[in-house]
C-alpha positions as CSV (number, residue, x, y, z in Angstrom):
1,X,-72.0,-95.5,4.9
2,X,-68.5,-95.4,5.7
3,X,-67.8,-93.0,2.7
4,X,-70.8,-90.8,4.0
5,X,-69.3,-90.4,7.7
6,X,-65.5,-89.7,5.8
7,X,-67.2,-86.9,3.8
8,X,-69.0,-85.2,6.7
9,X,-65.2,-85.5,8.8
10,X,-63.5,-83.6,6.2
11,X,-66.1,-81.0,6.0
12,X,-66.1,-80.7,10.0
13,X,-62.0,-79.7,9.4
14,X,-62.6,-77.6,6.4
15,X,-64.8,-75.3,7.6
16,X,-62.5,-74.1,10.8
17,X,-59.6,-74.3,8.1
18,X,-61.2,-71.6,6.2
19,X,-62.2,-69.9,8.6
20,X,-59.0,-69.6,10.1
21,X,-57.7,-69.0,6.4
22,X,-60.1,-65.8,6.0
23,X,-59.0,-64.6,9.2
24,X,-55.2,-64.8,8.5
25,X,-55.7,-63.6,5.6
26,X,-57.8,-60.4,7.1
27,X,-54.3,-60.1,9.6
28,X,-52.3,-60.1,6.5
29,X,-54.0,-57.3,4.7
30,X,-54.5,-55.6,7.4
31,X,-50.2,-55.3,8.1
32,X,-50.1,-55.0,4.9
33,X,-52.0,-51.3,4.6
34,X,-50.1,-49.1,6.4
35,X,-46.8,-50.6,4.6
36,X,-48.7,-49.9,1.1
37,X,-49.9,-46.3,2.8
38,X,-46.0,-45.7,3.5
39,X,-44.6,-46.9,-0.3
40,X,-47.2,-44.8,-1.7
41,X,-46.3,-41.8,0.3
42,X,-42.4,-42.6,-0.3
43,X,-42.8,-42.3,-4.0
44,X,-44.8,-39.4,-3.6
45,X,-41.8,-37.6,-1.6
46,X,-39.0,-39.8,-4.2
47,X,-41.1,-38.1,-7.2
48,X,-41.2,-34.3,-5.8
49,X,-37.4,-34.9,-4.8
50,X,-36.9,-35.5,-8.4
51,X,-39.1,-32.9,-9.3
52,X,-37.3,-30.2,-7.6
53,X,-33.7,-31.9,-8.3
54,X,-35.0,-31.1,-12.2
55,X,-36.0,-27.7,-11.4
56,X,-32.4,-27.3,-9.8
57,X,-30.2,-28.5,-12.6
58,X,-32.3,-26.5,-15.0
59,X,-32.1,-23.3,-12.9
60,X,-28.4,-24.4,-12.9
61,X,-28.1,-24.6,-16.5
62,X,-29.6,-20.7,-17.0
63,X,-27.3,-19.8,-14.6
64,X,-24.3,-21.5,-16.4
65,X,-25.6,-20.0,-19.2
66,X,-25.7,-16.6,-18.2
67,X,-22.2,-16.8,-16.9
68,X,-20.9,-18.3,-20.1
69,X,-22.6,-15.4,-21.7
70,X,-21.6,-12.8,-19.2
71,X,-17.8,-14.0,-19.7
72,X,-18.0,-14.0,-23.2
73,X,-19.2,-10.2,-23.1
74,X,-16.2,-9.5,-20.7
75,X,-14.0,-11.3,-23.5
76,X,-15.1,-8.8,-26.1
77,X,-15.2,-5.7,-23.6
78,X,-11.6,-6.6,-22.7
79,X,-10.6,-6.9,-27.2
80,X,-12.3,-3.1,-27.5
81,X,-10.5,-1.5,-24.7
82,X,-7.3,-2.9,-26.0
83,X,-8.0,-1.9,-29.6
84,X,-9.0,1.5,-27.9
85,X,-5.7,1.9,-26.0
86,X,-7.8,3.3,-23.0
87,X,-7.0,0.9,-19.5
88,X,-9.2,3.1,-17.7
89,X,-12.0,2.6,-19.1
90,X,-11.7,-1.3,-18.5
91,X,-12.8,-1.2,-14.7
92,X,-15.9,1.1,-15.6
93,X,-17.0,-1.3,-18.1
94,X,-16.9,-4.4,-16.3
95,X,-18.3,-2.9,-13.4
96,X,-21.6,-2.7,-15.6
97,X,-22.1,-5.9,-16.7
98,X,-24.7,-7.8,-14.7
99,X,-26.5,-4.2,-13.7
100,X,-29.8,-2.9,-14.9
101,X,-29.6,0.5,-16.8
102,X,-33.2,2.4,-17.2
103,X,-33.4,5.4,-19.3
104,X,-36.6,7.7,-19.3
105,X,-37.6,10.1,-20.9
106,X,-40.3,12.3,-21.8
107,X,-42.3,10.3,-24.2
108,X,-43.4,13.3,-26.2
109,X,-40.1,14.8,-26.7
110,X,-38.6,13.2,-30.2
111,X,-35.1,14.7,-29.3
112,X,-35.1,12.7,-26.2
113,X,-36.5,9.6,-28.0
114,X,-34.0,9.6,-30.5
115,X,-30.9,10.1,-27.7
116,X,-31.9,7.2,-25.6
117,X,-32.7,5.0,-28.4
118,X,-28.5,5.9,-29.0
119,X,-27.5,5.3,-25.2
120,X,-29.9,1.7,-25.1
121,X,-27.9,0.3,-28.1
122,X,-24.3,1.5,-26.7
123,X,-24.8,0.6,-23.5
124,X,-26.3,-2.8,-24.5
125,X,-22.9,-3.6,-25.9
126,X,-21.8,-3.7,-21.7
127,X,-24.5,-4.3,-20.1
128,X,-27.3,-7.0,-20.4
129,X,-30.2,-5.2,-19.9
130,X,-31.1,-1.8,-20.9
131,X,-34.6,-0.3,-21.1
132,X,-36.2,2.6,-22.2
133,X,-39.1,4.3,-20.2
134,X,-40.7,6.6,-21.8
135,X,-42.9,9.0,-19.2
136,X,-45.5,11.4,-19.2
137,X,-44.8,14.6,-17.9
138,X,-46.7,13.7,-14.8
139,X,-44.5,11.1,-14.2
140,X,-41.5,13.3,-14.1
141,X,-43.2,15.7,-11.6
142,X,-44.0,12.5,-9.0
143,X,-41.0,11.5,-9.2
144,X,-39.0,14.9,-9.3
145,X,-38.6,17.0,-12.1
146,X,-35.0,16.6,-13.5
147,X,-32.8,19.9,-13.6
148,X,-30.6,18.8,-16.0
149,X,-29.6,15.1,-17.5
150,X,-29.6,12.7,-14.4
151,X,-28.3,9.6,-13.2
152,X,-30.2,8.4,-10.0
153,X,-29.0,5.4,-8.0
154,X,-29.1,4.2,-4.5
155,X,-26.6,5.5,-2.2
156,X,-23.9,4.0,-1.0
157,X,-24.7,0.4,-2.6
158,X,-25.0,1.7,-6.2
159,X,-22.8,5.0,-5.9
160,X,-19.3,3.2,-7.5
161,X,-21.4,1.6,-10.3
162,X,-23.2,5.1,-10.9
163,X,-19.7,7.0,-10.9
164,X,-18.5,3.9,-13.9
165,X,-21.8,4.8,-16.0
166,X,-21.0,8.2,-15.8
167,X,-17.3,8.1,-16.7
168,X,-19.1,5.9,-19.7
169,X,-21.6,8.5,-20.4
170,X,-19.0,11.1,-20.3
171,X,-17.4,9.2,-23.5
172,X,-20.9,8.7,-25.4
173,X,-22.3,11.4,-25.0
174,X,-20.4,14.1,-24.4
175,X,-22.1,17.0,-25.0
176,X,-24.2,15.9,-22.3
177,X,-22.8,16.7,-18.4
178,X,-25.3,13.6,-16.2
179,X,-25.2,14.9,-12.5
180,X,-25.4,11.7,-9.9
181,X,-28.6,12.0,-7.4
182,X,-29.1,9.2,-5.1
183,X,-33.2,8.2,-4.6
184,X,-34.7,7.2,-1.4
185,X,-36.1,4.2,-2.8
186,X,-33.8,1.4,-2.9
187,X,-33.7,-0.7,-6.7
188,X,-30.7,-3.1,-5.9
189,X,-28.7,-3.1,-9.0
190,X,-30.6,-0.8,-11.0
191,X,-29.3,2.8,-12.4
192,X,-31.7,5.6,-13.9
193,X,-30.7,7.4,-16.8
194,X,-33.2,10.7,-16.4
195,X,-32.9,12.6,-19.7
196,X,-34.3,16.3,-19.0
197,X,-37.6,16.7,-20.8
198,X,-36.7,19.1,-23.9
199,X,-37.9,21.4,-24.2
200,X,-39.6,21.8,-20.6
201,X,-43.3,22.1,-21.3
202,X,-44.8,24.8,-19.7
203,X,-47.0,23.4,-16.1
């Protein structure tokens, strides 16, 4: 009997004990949510820090890159003017290096072809990138017809680099006389070589 009254005791005190466990336990979860919510969303912003911090140093690394390979074109422009004996013509190489040279040309004209495909791998050797457009006719009338060989740039921004490409020009191709025309839309950077369509075809 006495054993029967202990036993009924203890389960009178367990069952407020676990109730009371369940409900501090409920209280614990419950502070611990918002702490979980906030790790979670820490990560998250650690993960696209690191992320972007990759991005960076890989952006950086192009860069460095680019500058190493820039420099070392500078090294070899600087050898050739030596060996060339011509000082003057240091300044108006180095001041194309990191510009964007475009030639066009009509695309049906083979003279033309064959001349800027000859400019392109000259000036390549100074400046890292040159492309060749070739153009309808059309084109050239949108745009304005050429009167003779052109170099078109962006006035004043571009007008000391133009003047550099055509003391260059003046040296490669010399047969040629480029006249500088400054466009009224602006291409940061960028200088058109317009070769005149040759013959003219007839409008």
């Amino acid at each position: 009997m006495d054993r029967e009254k202990t036993a009924r005791l203890l389960l009178r005190i367990q069952i407020p004990l676990i109730a009371l466990s369940a409900v501090v336990l409920g209280a614990i979860i419950f502070a611990l949510v918002p702490l979980i919510e906030r790790y979670d969303e820490t990560s998250r912003q650690v993960a696209e820090k690191q992320l972007a911090l990759a991005k960076l140093n890989e952006e950086i690394a192009g860069r460095e890159k680019k500058l190493a390979e820039t420099e070392s074109k500078l090294g070899k422009i600087d050898a050739l003017v030596e060996e060339r004996g011509d000082p003057g013509l240091k300044a108006a190489v180095r001041n194309l290096v990191g510009a964007k040279i475009g030639i066009y040309y009509l695309k049906e004209d083979a003279a033309s072809a064959i001349r800027a495909e000859r400019l392109k791998k000259d000036l390549s050797s100074f400046a890292p990138i040159v492309q060749l457009y070739p153009r309808a006719y059309k084109f050239f009338l949108d745009v304005a017809l050429p009167e003779g060989d052109e170099l078109r740039y962006e006035d004043p921004a571009e007008l000391s680099l133009a003047r550099n490409l055509q003391s260059r020009l003046a040296k490669l191709d010399p047969s040629a006389k480029y006249v500088l025309r400054p466009v009224v839309t602006p291409t940061p950077n960028f200088v058109s070589i317009f070769l005149k369509p040759n013959p003219v075809p007839v409008k």
